[in-house]
C-alpha positions as CSV (number, residue, x, y, z in Angstrom):
1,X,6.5,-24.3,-4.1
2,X,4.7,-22.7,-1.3
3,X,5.7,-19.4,0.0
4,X,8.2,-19.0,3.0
5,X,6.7,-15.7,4.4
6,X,9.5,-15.8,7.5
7,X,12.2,-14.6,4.7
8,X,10.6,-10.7,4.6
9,X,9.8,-8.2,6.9
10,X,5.6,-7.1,6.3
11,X,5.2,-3.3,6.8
12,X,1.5,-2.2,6.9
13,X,1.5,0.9,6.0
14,X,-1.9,2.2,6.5
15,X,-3.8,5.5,5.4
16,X,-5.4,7.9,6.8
17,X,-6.6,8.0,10.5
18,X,-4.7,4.4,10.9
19,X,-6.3,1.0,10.5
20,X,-8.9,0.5,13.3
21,X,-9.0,-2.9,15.0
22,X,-11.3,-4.6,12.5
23,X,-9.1,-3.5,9.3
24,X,-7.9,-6.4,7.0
25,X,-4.4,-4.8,7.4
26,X,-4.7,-5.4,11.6
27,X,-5.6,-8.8,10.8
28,X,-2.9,-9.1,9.4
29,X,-0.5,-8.1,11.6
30,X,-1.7,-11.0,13.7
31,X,-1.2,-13.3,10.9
32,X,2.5,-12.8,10.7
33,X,4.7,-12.6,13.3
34,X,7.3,-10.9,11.2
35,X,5.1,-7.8,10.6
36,X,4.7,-4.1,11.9
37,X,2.7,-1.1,11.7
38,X,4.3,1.8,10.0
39,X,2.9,4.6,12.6
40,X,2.7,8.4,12.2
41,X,2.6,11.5,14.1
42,X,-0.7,12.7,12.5
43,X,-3.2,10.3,11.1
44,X,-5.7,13.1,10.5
45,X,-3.7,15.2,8.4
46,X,-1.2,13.0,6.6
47,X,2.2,15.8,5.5
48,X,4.3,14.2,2.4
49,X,7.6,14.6,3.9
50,X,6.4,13.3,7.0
51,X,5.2,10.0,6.1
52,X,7.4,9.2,3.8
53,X,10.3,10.3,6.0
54,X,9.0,7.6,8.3
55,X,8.8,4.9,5.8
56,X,12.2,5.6,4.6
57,X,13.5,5.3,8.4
58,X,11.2,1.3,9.0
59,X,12.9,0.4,5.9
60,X,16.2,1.0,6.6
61,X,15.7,-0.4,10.1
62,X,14.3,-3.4,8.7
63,X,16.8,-6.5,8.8
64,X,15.1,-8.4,6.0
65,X,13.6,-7.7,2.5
66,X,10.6,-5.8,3.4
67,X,7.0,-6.6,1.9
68,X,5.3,-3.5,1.8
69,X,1.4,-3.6,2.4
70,X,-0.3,0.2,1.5
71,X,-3.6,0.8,1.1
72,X,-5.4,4.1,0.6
73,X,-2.7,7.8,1.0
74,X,-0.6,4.4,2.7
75,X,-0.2,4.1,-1.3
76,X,0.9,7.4,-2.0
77,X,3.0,7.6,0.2
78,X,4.9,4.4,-0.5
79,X,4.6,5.2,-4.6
80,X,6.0,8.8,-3.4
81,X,8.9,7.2,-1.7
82,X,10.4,4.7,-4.2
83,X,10.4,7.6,-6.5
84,X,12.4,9.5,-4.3
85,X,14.5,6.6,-3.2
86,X,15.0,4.2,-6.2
87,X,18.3,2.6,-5.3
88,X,17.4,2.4,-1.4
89,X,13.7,0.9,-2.7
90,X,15.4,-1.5,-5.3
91,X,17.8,-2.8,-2.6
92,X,15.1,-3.2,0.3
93,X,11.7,-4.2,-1.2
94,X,11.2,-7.0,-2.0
95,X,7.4,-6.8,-3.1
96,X,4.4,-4.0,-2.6
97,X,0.9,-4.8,-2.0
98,X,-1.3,-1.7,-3.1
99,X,-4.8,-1.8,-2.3
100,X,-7.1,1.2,-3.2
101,X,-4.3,3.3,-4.1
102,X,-6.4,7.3,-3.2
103,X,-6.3,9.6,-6.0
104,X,-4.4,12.3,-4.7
105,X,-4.5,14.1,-7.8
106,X,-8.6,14.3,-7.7
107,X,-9.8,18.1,-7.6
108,X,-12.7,17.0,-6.2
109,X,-12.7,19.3,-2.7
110,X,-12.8,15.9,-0.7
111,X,-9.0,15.5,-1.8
112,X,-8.1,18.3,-0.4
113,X,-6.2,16.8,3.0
114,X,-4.4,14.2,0.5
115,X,-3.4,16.4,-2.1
116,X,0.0,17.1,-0.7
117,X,0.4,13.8,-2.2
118,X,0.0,14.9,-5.7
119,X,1.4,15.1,-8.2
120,X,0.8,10.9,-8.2
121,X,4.7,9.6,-9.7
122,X,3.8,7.4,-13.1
123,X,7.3,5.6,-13.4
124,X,7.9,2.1,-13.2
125,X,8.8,0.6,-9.5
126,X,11.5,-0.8,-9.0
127,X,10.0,-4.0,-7.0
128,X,7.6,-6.3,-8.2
129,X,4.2,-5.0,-7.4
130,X,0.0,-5.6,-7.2
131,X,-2.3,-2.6,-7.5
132,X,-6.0,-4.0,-5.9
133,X,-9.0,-1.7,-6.6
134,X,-12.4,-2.4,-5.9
135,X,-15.0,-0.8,-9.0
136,X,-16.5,1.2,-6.6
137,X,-13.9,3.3,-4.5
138,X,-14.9,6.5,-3.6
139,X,-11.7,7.4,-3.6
140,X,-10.1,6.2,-7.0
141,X,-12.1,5.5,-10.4
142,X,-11.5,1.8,-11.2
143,X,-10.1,3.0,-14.7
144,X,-7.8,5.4,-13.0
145,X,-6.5,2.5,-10.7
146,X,-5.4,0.6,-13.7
147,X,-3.9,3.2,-15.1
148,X,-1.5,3.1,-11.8
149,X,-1.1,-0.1,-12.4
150,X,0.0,0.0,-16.0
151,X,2.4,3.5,-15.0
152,X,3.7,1.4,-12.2
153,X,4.7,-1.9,-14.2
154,X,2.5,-3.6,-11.7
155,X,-0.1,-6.5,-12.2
156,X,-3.5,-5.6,-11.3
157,X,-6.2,-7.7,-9.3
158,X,-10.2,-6.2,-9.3
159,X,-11.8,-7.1,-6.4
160,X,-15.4,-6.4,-7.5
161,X,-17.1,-4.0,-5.2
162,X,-15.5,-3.3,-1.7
163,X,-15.9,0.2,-1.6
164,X,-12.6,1.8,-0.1
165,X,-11.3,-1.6,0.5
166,X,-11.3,-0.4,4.3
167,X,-12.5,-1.3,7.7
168,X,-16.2,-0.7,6.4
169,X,-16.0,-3.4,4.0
170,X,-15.9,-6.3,6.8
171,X,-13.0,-7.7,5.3
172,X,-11.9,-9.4,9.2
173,X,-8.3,-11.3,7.9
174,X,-9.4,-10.9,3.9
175,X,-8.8,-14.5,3.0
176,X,-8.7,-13.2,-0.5
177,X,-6.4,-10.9,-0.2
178,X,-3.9,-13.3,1.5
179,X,-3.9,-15.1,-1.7
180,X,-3.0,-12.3,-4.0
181,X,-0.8,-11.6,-1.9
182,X,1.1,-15.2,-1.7
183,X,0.4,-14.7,-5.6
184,X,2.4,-11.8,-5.6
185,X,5.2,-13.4,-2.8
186,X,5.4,-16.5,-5.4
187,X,6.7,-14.1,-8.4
188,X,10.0,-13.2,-5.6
């Protein structure tokens, strides 16, 4: 039975400095009409309480189910929410797509903007969930990703090697990606 994708709000909820025009997760926006941009104050230096304050307030708003789409500290901070939120999250979500879910706990120096982040929650969500990681993010260790996924009670999807999983990879509407994610829709 194919997937009626007009039944759930999409939230993109992007990492840092936003999703630039050429992002899979901008592409997507155009694909469904029933999606939005989760938008911040500071893209440069994303705060904790910030972001997640702001997710907390598009959920709530939201008059469907939402489908929550992260990618990179847009993981965090939607992993750092539902911990914080379990009842609001179990209510409201209906699904979250996680793709290259950033390390915040890394003490590699090049963490250091992100690691407001930390520590990374390692319970079980509380909506059905897909953690995507590419083998050769910069910014998670493959291993490390599934570990996320296992914590989180989430399946897991490797992608092979797309880097960051960002606007660099060249993505355009990530035909791919739409199917794990109808994959993950179909599981509802």
């Amino acid at each position: 039975m194919p997937v009626d994708f007009s039944s759930f709000d999409f939230l993109m909820v992007p990492g840092r400095e936003n999703a630039s025009a050429d992002h899979w997760q901008s592409h997507w926006l155009g694909a469904f009409p029933n999606s939005s941009r989760l938008l911040q104050d500071d893209w440069s230096r994303p705060r904790l309480d910030a972001w997640t304050g702001r997710l907390g307030t598009a959920i709530a708003a939201a008059p469907r189910r939402v489908v929550l789409v992260g990618h990179s500290v847009g993981v965090a901070t939607i992993i750092r929410w539902a911990a914080a939120s379990p009842d609001r999250a179990r209510s409201k979500v209906a699904a979250a797509f996680l793709a290259a879910p950033t390390n915040v706990d890394d003490p590699d120096a090049s963490f250091d903007l992100v690691r407001n982040f930390g520590p990374m929650p390692l319970e079980r969500l509380p909506f059905p969930a897909l953690v995507v990681a590419s083998r050769d993010d910069p910014r998670v260790r493959f291993p490390q990703a599934e570990a996320f996924a296992t914590a989180w009670g989430a399946d897991f999807a490797d992608v092979g090697e797309l880097g960051h999983i960002g606007s660099a990879a060249k993505l355009g509407i990530w035909p791919h990606g739409l199917l794990l994610l109808g994959g993950l829709l179909g599981r509802i």
